[in-house]
Jmol script that loads the backbone (N, CA, C; Angstrom):
load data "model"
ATOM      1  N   UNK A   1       0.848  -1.163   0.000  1.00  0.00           N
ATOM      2  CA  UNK A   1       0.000   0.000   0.000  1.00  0.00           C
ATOM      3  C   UNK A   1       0.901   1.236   0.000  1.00  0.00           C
ATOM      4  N   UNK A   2       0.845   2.500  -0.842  1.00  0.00           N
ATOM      5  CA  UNK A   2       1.821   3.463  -0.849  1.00  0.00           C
ATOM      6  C   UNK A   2       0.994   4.516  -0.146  1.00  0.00           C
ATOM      7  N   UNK A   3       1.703   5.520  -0.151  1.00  0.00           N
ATOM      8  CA  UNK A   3       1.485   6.721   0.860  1.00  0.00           C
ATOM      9  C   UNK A   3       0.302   7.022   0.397  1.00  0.00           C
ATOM     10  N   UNK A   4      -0.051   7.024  -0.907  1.00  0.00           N
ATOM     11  CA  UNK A   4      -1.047   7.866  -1.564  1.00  0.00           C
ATOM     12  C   UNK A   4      -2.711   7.047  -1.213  1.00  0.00           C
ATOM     13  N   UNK A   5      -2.433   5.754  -1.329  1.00  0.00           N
ATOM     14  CA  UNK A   5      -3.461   4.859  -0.923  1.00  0.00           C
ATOM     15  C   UNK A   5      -3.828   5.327   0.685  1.00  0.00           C
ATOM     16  N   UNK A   6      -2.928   5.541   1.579  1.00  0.00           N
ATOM     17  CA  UNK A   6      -3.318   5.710   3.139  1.00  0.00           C
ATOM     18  C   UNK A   6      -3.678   7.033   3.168  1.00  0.00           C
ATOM     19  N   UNK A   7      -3.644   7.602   2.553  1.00  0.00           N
ATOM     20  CA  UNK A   7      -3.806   9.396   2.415  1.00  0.00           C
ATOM     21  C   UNK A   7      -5.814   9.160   2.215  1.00  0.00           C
ATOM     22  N   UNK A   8      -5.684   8.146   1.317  1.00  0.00           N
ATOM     23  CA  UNK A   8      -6.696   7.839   0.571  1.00  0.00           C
ATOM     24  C   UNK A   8      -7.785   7.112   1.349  1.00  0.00           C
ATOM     25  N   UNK A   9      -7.555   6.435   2.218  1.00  0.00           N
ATOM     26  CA  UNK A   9      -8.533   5.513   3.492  1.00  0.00           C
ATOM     27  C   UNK A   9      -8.489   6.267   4.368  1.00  0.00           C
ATOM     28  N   UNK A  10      -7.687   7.143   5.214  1.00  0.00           N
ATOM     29  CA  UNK A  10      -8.124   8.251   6.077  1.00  0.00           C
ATOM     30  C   UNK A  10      -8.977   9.229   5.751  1.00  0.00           C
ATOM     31  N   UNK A  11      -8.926   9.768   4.670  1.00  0.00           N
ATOM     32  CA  UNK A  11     -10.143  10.728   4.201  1.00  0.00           C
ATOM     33  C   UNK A  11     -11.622  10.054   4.031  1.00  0.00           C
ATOM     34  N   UNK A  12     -11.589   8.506   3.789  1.00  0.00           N
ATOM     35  CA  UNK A  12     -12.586   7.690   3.612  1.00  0.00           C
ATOM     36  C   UNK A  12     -13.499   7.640   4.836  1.00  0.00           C
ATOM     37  N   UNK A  13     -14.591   8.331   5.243  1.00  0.00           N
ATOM     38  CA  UNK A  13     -15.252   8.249   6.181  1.00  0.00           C
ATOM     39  C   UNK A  13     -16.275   7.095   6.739  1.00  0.00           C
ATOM     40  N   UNK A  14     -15.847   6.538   7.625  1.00  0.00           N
ATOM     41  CA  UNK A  14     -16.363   4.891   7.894  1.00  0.00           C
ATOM     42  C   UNK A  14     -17.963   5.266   7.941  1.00  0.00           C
ATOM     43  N   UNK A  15     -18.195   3.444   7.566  1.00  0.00           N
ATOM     44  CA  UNK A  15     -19.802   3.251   7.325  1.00  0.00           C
ATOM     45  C   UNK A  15     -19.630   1.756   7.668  1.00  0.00           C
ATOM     46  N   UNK A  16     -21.070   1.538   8.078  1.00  0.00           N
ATOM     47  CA  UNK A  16     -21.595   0.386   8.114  1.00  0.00           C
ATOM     48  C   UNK A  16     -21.569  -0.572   6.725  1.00  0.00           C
ATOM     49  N   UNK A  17     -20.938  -1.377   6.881  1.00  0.00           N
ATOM     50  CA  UNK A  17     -21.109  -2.712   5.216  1.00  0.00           C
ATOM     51  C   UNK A  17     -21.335  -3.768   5.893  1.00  0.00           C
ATOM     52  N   UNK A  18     -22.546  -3.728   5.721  1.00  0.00           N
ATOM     53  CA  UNK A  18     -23.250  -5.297   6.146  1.00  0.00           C
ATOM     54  C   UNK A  18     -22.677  -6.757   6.071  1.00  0.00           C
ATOM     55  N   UNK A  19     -21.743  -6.922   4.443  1.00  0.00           N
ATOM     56  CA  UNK A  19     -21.349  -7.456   3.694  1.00  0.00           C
ATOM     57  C   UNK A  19     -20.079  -8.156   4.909  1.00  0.00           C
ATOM     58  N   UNK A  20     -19.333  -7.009   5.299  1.00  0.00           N
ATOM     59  CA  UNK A  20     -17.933  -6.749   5.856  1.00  0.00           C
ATOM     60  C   UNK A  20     -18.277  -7.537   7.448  1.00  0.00           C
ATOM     61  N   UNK A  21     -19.539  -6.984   8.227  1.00  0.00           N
ATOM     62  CA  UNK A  21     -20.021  -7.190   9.644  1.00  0.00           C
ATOM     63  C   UNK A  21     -20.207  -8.955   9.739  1.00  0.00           C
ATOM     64  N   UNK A  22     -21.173  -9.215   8.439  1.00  0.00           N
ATOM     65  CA  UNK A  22     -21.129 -10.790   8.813  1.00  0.00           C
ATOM     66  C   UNK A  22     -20.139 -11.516   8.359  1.00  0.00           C
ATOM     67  N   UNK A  23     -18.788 -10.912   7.460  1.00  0.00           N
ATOM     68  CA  UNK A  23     -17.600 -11.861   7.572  1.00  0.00           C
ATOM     69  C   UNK A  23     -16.861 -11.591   8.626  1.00  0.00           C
ATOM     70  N   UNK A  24     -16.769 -10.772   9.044  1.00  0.00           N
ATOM     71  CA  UNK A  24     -16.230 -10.578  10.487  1.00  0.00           C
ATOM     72  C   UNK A  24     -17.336 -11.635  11.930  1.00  0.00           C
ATOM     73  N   UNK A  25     -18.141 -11.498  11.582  1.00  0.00           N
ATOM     74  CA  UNK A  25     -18.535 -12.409  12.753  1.00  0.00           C
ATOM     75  C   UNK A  25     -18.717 -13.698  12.498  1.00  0.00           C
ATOM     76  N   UNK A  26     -17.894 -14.250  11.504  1.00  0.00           N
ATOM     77  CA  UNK A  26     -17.766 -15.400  11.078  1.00  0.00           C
ATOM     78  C   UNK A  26     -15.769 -16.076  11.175  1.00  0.00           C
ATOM     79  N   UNK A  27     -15.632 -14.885  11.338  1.00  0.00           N
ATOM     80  CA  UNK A  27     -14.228 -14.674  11.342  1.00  0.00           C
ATOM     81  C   UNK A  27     -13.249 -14.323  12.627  1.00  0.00           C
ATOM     82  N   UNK A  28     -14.390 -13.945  13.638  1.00  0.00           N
ATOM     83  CA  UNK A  28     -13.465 -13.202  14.832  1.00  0.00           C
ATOM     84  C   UNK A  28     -14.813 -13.032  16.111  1.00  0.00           C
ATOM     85  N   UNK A  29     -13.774 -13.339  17.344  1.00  0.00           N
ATOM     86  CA  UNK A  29     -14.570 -13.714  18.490  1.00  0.00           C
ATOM     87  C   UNK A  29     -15.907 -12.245  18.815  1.00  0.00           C
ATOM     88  N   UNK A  30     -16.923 -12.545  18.962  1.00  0.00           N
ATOM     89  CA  UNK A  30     -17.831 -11.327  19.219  1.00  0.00           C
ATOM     90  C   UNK A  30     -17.019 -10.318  20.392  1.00  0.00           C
ATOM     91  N   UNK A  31     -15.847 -10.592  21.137  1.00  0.00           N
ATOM     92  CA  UNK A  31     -15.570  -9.398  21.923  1.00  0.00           C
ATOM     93  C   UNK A  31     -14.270  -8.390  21.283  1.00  0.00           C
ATOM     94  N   UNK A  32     -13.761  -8.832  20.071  1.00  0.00           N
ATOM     95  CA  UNK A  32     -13.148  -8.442  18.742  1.00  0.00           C
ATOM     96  C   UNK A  32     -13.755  -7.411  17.860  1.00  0.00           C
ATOM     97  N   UNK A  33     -14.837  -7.554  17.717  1.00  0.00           N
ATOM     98  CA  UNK A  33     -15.394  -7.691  16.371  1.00  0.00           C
ATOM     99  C   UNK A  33     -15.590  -6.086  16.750  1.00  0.00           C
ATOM    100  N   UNK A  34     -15.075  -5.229  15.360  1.00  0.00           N
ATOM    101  CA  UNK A  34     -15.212  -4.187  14.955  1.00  0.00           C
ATOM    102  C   UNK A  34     -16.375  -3.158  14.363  1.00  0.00           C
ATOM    103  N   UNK A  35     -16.841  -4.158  13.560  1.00  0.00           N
ATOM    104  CA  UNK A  35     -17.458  -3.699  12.854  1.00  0.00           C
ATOM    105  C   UNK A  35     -19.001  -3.688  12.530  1.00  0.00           C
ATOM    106  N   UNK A  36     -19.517  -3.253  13.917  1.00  0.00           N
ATOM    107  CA  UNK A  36     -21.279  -3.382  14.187  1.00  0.00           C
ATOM    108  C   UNK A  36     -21.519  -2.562  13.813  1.00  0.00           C
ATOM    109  N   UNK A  37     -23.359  -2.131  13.421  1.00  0.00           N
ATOM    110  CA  UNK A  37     -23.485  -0.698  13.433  1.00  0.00           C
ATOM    111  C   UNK A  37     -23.113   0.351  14.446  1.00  0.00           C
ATOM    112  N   UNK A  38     -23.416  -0.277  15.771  1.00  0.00           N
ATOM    113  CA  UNK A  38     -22.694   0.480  17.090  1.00  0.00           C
ATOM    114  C   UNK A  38     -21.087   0.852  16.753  1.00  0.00           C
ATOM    115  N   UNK A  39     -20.330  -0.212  16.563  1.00  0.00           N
ATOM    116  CA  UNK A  39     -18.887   0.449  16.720  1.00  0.00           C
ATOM    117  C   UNK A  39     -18.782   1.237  15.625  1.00  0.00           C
ATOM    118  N   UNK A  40     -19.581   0.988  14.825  1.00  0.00           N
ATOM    119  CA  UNK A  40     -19.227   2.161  13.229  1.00  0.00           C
ATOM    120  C   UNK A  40     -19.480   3.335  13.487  1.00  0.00           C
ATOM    121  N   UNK A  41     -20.559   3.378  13.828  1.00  0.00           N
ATOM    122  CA  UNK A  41     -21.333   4.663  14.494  1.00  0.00           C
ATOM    123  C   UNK A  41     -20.079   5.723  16.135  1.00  0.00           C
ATOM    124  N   UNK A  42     -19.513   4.781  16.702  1.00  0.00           N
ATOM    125  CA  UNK A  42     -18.829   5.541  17.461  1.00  0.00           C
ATOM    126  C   UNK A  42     -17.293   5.847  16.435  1.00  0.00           C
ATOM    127  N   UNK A  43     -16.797   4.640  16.127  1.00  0.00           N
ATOM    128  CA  UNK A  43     -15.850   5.371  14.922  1.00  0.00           C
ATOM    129  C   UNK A  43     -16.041   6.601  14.263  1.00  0.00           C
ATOM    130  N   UNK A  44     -17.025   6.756  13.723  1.00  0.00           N
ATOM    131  CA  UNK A  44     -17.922   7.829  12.729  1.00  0.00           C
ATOM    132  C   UNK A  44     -17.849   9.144  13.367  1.00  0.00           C
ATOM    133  N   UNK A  45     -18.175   8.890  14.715  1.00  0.00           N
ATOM    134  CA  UNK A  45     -18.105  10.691  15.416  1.00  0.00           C
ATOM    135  C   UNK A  45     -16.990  10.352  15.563  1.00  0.00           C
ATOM    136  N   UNK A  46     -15.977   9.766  15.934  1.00  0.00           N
ATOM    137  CA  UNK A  46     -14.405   9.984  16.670  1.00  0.00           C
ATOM    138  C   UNK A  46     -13.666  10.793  15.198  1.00  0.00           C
ATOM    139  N   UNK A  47     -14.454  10.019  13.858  1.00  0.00           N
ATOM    140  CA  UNK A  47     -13.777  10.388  12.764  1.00  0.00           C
ATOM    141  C   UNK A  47     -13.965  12.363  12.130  1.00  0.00           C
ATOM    142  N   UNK A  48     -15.711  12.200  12.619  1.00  0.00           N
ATOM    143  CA  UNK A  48     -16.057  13.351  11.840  1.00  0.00           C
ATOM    144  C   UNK A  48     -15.287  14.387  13.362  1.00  0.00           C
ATOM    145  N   UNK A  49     -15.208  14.219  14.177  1.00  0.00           N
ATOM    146  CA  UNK A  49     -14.667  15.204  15.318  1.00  0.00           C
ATOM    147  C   UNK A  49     -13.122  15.705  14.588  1.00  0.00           C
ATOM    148  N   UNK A  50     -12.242  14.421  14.357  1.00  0.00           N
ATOM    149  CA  UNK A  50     -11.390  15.082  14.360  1.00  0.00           C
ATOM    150  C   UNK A  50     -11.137  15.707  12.177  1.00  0.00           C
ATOM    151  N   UNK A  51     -12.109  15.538  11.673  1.00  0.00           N
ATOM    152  CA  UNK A  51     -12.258  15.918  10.211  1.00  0.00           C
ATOM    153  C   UNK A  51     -12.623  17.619  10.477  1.00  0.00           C
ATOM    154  N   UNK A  52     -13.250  18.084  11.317  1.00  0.00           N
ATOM    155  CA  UNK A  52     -13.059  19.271  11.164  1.00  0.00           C
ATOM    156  C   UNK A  52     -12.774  20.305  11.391  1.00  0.00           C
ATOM    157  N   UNK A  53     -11.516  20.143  11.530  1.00  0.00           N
ATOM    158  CA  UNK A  53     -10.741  21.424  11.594  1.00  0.00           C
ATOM    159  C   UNK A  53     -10.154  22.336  10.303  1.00  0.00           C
ATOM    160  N   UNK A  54     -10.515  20.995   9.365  1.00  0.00           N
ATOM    161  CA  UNK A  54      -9.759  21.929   7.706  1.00  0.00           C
ATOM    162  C   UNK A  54     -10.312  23.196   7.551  1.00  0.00           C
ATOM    163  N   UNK A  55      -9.457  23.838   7.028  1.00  0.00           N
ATOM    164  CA  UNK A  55     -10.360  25.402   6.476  1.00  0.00           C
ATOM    165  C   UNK A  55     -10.398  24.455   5.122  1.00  0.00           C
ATOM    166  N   UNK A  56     -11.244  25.443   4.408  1.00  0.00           N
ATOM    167  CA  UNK A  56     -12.183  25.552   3.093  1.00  0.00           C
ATOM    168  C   UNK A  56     -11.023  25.148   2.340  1.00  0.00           C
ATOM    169  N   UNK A  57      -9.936  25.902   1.720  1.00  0.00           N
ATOM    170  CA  UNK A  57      -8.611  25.824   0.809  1.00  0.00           C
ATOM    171  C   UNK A  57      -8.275  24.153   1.324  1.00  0.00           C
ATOM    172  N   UNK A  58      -8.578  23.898   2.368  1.00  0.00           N
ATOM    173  CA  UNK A  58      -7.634  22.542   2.797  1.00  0.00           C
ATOM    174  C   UNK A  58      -8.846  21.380   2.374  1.00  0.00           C
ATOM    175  N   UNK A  59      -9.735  21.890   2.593  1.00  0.00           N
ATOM    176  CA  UNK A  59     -11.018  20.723   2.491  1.00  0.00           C
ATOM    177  C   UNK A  59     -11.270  20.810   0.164  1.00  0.00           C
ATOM    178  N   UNK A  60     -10.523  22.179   0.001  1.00  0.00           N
ATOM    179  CA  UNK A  60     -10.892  21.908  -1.610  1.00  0.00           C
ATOM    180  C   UNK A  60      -9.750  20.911  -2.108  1.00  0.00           C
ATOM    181  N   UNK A  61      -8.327  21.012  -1.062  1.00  0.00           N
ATOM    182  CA  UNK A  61      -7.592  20.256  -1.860  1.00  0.00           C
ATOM    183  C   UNK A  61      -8.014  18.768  -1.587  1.00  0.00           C
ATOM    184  N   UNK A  62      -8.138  18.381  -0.178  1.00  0.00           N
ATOM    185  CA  UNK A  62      -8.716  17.061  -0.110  1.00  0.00           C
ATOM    186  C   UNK A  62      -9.552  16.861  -1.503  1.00  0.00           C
ATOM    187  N   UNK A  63     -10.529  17.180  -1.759  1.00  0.00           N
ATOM    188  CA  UNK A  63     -11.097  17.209  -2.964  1.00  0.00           C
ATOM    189  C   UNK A  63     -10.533  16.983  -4.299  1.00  0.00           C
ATOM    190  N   UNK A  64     -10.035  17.798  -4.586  1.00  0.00           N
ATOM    191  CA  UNK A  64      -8.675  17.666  -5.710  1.00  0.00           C
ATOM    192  C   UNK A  64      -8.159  16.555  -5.604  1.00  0.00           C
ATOM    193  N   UNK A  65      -7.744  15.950  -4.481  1.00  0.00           N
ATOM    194  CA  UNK A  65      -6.911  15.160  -4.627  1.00  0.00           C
ATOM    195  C   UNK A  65      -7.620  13.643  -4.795  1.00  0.00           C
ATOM    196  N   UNK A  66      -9.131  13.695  -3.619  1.00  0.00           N
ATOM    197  CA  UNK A  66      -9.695  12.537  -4.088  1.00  0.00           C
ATOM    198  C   UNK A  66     -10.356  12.583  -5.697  1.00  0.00           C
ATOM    199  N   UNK A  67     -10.072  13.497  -6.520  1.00  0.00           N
ATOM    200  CA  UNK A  67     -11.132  13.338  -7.528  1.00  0.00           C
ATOM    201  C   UNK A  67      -9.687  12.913  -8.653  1.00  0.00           C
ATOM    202  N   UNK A  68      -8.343  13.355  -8.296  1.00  0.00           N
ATOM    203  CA  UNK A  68      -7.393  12.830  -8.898  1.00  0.00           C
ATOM    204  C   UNK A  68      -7.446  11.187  -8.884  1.00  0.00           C
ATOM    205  N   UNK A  69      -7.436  11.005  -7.862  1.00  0.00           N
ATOM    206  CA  UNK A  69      -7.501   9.384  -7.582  1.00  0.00           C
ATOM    207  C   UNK A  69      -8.595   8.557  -8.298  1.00  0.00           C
ATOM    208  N   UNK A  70      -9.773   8.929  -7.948  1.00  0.00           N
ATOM    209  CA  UNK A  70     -11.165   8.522  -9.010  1.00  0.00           C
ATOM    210  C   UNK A  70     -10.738   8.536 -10.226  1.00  0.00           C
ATOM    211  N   UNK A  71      -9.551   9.382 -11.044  1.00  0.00           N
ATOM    212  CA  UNK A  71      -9.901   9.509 -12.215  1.00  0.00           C
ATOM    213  C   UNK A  71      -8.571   8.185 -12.507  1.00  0.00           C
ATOM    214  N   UNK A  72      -7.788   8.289 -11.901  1.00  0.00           N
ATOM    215  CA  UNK A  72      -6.543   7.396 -11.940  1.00  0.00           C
ATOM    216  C   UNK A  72      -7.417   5.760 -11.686  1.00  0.00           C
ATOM    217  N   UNK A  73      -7.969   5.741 -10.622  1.00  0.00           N
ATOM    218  CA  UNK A  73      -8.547   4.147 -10.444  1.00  0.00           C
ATOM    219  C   UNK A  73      -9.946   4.149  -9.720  1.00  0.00           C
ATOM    220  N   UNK A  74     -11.135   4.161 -10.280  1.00  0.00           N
ATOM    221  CA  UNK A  74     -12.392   4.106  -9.991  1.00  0.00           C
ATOM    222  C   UNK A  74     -12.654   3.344  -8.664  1.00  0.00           C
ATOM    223  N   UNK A  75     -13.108   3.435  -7.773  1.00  0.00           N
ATOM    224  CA  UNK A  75     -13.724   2.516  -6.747  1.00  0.00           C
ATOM    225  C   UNK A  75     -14.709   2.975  -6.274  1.00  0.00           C
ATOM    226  N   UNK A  76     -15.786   1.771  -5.527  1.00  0.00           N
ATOM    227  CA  UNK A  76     -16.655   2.430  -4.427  1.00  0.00           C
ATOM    228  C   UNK A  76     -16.193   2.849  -3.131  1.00  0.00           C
ATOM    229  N   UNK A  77     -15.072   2.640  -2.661  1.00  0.00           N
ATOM    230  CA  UNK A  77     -14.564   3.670  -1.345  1.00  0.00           C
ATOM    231  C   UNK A  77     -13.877   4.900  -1.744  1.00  0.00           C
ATOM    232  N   UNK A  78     -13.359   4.893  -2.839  1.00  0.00           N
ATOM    233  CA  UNK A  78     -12.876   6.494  -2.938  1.00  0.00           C
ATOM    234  C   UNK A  78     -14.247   7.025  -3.619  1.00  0.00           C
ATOM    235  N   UNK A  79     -15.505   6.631  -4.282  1.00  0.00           N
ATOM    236  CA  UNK A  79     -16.613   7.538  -4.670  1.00  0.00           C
ATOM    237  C   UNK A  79     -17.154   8.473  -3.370  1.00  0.00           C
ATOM    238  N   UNK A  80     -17.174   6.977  -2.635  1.00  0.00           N
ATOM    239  CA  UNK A  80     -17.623   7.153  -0.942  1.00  0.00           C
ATOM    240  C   UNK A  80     -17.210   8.063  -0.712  1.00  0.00           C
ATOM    241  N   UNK A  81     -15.762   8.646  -0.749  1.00  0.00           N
ATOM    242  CA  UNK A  81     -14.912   9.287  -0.024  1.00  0.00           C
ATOM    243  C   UNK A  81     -15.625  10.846  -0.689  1.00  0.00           C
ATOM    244  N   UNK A  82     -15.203  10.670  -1.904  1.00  0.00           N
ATOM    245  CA  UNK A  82     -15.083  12.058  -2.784  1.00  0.00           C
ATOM    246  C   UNK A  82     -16.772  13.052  -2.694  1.00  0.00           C
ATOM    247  N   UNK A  83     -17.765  11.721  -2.322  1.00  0.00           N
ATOM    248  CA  UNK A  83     -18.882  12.476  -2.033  1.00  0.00           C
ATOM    249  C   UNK A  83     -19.349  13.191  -1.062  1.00  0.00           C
ATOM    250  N   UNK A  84     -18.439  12.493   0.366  1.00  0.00           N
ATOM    251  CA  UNK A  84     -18.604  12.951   1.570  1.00  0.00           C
ATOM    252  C   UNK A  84     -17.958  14.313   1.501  1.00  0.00           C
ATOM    253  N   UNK A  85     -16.828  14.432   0.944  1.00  0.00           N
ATOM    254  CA  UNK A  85     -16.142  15.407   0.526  1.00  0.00           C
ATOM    255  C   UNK A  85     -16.424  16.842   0.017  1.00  0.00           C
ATOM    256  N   UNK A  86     -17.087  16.162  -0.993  1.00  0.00           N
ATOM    257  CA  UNK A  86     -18.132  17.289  -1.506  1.00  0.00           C
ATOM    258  C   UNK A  86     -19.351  17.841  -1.575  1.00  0.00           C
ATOM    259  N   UNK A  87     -20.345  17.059  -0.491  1.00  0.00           N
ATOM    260  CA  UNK A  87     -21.591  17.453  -0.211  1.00  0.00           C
ATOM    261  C   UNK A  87     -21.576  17.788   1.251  1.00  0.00           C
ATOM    262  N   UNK A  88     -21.224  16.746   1.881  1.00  0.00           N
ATOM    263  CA  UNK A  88     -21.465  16.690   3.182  1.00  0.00           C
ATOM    264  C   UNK A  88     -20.868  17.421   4.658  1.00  0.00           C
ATOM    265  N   UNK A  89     -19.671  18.094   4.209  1.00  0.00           N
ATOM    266  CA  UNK A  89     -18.812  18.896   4.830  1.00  0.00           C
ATOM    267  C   UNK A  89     -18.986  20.309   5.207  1.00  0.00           C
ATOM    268  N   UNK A  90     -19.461  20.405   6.588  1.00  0.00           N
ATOM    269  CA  UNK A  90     -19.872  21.671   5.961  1.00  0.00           C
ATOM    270  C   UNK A  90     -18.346  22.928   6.365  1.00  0.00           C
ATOM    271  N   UNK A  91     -18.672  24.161   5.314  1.00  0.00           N
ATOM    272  CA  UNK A  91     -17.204  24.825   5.659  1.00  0.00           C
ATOM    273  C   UNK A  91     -17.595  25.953   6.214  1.00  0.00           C
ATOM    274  N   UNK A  92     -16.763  26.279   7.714  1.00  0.00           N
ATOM    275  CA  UNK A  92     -16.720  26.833   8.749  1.00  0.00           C
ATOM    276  C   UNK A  92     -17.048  28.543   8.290  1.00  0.00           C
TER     277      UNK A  92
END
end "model"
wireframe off; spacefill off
backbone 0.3
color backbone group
């Protein structure tokens, strides 16, 4: 994984994947297990708490940079990313 990929999953704002929850509880003891709607949901504020401090210029380059990436290699976690990015943020 290179720098640019981890640049790239930190900006990615966690969610619930159903998909992900029941291989994990197929996979790892219930006092392990990460990935409930509960623990997503406390991840989620720990994440959006510390997401906003960017000013505007810092939150456009995040932007820039996830929409560079989309164009370089399509996925559904960087769409994820690039939408939260650009709708959902609000600037201070």
């Amino acid at each position: 994984m290179s720098l640019v990929d981890v640049a790239a999953t930190m900006l990615n704002p966690p969610r619930y994947r159903p998909e992900v929850h029941a291989l994990e509880q197929t996979l790892t003891p219930p006092a392990l297990q990460s990935t409930s709607p509960e623990a997503t949901a406390r991840l989620r504020a720990w994440w959006d708490d510390r997401m906003q401090g960017f000013t505007r210029a810092q939150r456009d380059a995040i932007v820039a940079f996830l929409t560079r990436m989309q164009e370089r290699r399509a996925d559904d976690e960087g769409q994820h990313a690039l939408d939260h990015w650009r709708t959902s943020v609000p600037y201070p």
